[in-house]
N, C-alpha and C positions, 0 to 999 in steps of 0.2 A: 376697694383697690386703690381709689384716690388717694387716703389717710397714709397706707404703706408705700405708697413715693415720696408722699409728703415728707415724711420721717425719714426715708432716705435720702431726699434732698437736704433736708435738714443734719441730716448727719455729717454729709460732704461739705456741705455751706460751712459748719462749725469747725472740722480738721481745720476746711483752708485759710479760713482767719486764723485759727490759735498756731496753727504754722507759720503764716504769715508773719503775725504782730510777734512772735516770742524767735522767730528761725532767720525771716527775711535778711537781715543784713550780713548773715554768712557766709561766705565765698563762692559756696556749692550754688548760691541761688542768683548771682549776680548774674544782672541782665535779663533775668526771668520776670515772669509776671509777678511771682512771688515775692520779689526786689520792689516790683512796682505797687503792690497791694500795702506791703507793711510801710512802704514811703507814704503812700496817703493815708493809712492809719495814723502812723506816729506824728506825721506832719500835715500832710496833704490837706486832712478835714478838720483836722485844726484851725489851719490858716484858713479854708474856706468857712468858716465860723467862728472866726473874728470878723471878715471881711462882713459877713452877714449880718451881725449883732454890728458892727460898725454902718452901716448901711439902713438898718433899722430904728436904732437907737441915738448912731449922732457920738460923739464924743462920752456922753455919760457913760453909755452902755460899754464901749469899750473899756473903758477904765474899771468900771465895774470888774469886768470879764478878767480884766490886768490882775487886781485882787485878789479873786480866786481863784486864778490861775498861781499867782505867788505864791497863795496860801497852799493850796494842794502841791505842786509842784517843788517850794522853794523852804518849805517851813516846815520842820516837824507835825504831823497830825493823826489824827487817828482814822482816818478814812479807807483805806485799803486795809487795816487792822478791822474795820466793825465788818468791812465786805466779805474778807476771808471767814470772818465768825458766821457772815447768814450765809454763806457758800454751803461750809461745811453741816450747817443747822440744819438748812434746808434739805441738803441728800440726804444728810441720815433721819431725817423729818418722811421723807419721799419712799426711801428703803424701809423704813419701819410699816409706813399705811399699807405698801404695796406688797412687800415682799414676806415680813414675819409670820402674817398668814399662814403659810406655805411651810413654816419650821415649828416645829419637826418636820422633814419630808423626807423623800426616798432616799437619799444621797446628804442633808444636812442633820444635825442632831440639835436639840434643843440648847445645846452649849452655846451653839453661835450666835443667840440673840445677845447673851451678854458678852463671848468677846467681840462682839462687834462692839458694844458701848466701852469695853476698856480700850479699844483701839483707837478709837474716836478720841479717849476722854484722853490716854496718852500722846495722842498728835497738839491737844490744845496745848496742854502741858511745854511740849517741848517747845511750842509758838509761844506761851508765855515766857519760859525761861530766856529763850533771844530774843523777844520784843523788850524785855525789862532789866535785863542782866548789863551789868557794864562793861563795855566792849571791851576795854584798856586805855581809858581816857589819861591822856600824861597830863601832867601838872607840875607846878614850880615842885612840888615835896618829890616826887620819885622820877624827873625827870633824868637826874642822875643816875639813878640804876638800872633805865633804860637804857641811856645811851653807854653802858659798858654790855648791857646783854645784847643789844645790837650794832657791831660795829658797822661803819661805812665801809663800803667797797668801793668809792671813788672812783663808779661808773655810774649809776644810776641814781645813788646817794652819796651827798657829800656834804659838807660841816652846813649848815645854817642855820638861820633863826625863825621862825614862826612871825611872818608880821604880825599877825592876829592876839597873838597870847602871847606874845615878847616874852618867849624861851626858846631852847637850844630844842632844832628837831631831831629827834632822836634817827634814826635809818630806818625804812620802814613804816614810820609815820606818816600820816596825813592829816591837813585840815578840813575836816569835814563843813562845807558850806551852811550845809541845812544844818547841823544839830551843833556849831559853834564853836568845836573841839577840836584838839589832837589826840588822834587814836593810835593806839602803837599798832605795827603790824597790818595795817588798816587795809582790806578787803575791798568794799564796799558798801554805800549806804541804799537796804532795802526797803523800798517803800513799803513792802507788805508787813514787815516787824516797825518799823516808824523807829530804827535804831541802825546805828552803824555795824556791818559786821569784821571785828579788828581781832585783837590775839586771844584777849579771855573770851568771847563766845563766839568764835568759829565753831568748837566742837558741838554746840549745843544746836547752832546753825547746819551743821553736817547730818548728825544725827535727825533734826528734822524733815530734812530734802531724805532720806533714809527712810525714814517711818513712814513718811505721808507719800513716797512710791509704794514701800509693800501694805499701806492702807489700800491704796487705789486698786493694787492688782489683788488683793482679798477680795474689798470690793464687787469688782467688776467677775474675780471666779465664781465668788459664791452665788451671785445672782446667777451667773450661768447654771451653776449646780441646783439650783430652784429652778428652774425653766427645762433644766433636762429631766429632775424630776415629775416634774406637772404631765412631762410628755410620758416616761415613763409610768404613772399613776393613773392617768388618763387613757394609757394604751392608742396613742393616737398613731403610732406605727402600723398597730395591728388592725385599725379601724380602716386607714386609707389603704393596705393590702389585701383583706377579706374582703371590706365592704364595696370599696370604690375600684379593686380590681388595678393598682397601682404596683407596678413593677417596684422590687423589696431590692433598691440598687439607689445608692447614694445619689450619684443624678438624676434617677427620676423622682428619691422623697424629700431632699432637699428644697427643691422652689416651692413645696406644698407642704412642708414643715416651718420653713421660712416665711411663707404669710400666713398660717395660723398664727403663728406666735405673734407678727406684729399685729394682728387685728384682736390679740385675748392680752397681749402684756407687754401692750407700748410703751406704757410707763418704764416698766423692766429694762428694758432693750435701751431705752432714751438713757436711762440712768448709764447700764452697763456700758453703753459706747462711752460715754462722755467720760466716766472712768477709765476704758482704755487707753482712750487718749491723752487724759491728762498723767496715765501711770508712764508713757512713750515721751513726753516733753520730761516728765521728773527724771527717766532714766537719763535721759541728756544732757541735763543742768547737772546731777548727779557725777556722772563721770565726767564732766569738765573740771568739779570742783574736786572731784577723788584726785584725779590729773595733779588737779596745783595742791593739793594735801604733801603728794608721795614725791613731789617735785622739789617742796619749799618754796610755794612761790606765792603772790595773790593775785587778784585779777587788775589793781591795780598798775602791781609790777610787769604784769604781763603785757599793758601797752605803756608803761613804760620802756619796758624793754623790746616792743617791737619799732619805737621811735630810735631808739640809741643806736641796732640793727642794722636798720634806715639809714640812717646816718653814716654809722661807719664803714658800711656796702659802697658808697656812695663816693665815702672818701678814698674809700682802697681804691673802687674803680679809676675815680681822677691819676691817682699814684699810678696806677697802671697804664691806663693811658699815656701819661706826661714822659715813663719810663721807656713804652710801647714807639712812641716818636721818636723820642731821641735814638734810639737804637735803629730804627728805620732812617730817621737822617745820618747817622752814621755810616751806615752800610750806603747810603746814597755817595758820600763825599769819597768811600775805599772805593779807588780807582782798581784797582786790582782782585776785587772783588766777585768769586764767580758767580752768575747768576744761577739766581734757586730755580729750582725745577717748581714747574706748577703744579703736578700732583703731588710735591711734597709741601708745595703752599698753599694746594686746596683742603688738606689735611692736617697743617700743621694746628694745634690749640692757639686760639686769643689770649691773651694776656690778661682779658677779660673774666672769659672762664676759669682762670685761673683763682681769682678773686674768692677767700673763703674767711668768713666771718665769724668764730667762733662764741657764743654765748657762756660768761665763765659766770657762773651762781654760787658766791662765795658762803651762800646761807643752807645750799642743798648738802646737806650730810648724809646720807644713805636713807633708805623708807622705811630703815624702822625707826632713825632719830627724828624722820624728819612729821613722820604719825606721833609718833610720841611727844611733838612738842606742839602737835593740835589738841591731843589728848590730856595733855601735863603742861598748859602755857609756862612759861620762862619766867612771869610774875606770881606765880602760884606757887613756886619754890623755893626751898629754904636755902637755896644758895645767889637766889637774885636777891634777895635782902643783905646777906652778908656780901658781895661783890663788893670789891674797891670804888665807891661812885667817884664818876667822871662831872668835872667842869665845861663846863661850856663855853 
């Protein structure tokens, strides 16, 4: 009985990290322990291990630590690339020992050993094509035809130069730190492909976060579908109501179906949770990124544009205010002036509330042009070649 708490501790312990480190900084959890878990993950035990290696080692050790720290952190590498490879190795390494056994079984057919291996072998696929693929890196030769395919809207983009690569940046572009470039359309740079994601592989980056959810929730059913088989093959229903005289009612065979299984196919269960859960974080990254697909927007642009927001919230208020006064001192100096009633001034709207900020997205076209130009990049077209190129 020890083993299946254990596993169940262990199953809780793993949500509330991967919650934590991948969810903590979003709205819903601020002020929560969860706020405060994923701050000592991303930060917290960082710093207290610098501190440590500083305290041990003396000046070398920290420098040292600087180093690999740049390198992982600041430098193109291949390190979250090899981890995702022995991620993925090792379940379907863990699924094959444990679970193929059992296929053919009551409920799976012998089919599923190999599409499980084309599922797999398609997920890597599509991790190759945007780890290697070229984002939309601009350059002196097509930087012109960029910047007619993407004009400025002279709110969030407007006319400038790249100090980095002394050319005109297109709208939409960014200079990506780590990998040296201007990318058109520029998303952001994923540490787990060691590649930026910008206009030409978006789509191959969507379709991945795609695949590798309904990987995990195959996954995670099929083992389920092996374990109800076992039960149903095994007749363990009919053993603990004939033999052990166990009421045939959900609550009572549940807590005693429930620790057979983890004491015959812990492996199973370990695998299949950790698969659920990673198919619940994928659905979420997923429709963030379907969100800014169907929007035309990226995540860049998206704190870009919750900065400008900011700002002009900010500004309207001041205008209101300064307009809110004067109109109050006014009414102060009309002498003849009759006084307002206080339930119509405990009621009246602020000037404040009044304050509406609207967000104009001069790139969002409707959600079928605006899919079809994740699907069809804008440089992949025979009409962004012929376009009249702009100077800069």
């Amino acid at each position: 009985m020890e083993v299946e708490w254990l596993l169940v501790i262990h199953g809780l312990v793993t949500l509330l990290v991967l919650i934590s480190f991948l969810c903590g900084q979003w709205p819903i959890f601020e002020g929560t322990f969860i706020q405060k878990i994923h701050f000592f993950l991303t930060f917290g035990a960082c710093d207290y291990f610098r501190r440590f290696v500083g305290a041990m080692f003396g000046q070398k050790g920290s420098n040292a630590l600087f180093c690999v720290e740049y390198y992982c952190c600041d430098r193109p590498n291949p390190t979250l690339q090899v981890i995702y490879l022995g991620i993925i190795g090792a379940i379907y390494y863990f699924i094959v020992q444990s679970s193929f056994k059992y296929i053919p079984g009551h409920y799976l057919g012998e089919v599923h050993r190999y599409i499980s291996l084309l599922a797999v072998g398609g997920g890597i696929l599509l991790f190759l094509l945007t780890s290697f693929s070229d984002p939309g890196t601009v350059n002196a030769v097509n930087v012109s035809h960029y910047l007619s395919a993407y004009p400025y809207d002279n709110i969030i983009f407007s006319e400038k130069e790249c100090p980095t690569c002394k050319i005109p940046k297109p709208a939409r572009s960014k200079h990506c730190s780590i990998c040296d470039r201007c990318v058109a359309r520029f998303d952001h740079h994923c540490g787990w492909m060691n590649n930026c994601i910008g206009e030409k592989n978006s789509r191959y980056f969507m379709a991945f976060l795609f695949w590798h959810f309904l990987l995990c929730v195959y996954g995670a059913v099929a083992i389920a579908l092996v374990l109800a088989g076992r039960l149903k093959e095994l007749r363990v229903i009919d053993i603990l109501t004939v033999y052990y005289g166990i009421e045939k009612s959900f609550s009572s065979l549940a807590p005693h179906v429930v620790v057979w299984l983890l004491d015959s196919y812990n492996t199973q269960i370990l695998i299949m949770v950790f698969l659920a859960i990673i198919s619940m974080l994928l659905a979420g990254f997923l429709a963030y990124h379907t969100k800014l697909c169907v929007t035309n927007t990226t995540t860049n642009e998206t704190f870009k544009w919750k900065e400008y927001l900011s700002w002009k919230r900010k500004v309207n208020e001041a205008k209101a205010s300064a307009a809110a006064l004067k109109a109050s001192l006014g009414e102060l100096n009309h002498e003849k002036k009759h006084p307002v009633s206080k339930w119509k001034a405990f009621f009246q709207r602020s000037p404040l509330e009044e304050v509406e900020v609207v967000k104009n997205n001069i790139y969002d076209r409707g959600v079928l042009q605006n899919v079809f130009e994740i699907v069809v990049p804008l440089s992949s077209r025979r009409s962004f070649l012929q376009r009249k190129p702009k100077s800069g």
